[in-house]
C-alpha positions in Angstrom: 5.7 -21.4 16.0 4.8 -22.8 12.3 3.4 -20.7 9.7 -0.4 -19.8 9.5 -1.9 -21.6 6.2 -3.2 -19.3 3.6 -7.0 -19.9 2.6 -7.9 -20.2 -0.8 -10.0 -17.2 -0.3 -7.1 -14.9 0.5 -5.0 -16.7 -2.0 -7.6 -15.8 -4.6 -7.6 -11.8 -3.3 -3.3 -11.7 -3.5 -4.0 -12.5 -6.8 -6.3 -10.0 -7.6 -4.3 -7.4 -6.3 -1.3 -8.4 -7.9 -2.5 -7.7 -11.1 -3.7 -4.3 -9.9 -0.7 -3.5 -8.0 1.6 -4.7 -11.4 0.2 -1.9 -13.2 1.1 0.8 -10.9 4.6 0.6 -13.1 6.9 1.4 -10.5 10.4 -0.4 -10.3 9.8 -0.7 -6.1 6.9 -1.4 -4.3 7.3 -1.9 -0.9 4.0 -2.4 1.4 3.7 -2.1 5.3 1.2 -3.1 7.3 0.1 -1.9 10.7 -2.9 -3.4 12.5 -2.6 -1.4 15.3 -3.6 1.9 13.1 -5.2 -0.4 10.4 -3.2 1.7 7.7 -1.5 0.3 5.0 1.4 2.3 3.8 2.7 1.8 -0.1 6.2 3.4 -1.2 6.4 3.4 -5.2 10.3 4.5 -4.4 12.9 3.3 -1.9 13.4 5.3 0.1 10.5 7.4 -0.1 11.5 10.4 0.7 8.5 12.7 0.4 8.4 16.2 0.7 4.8 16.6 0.7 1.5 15.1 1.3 -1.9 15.5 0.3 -5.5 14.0 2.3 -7.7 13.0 0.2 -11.9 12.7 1.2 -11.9 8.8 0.9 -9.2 9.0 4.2 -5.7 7.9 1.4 -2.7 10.1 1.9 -0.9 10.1 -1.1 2.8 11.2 -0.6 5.1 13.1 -3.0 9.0 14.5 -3.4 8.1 17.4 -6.0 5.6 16.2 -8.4 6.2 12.7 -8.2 3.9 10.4 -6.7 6.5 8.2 -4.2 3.6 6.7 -1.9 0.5 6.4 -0.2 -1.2 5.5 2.9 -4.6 4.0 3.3 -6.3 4.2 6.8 -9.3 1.6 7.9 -7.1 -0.6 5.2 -8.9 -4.2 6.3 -12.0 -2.7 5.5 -12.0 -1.7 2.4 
């Protein structure tokens, strides 16, 4: 099986959230996908390790050990 060819379109979104995603400031970032739940999951920290959660109204749950931020998940991710 060879590998599916970027477009220039998504080439042109990595980028953009690249930039976004370098200003998060954390030393890991590790990103997982899942189409079958359409979330995707971010870990600022490896491992994660979180101790608590909090839903938000726009349907993120961000994810933290104590008061540190160490992840999120974003449902209905291909559509936003």
């Amino acid at each position: 099986m060879g590998k599916e060819p970027i477009t220039a379109e998504v080439m042109e979104e990595l980028l953009r959230a690249a930039a976004h995603l370098s200003r998060v400031g954390a030393q890991h970032l590790v990103i997982d996908y899942d189409p079958e739940a359409d979330a995707l999951y971010v870990n600022f920290q490896k491992p994660q390790r979180a101790t608590e959660s909090e839903l938000l109204d726009n349907g993120v749950i961000l994810r933290y050990r104590g008061d540190k931020l160490v992840g999120m998940v974003i449902f209905d991710a291909s559509g936003r």
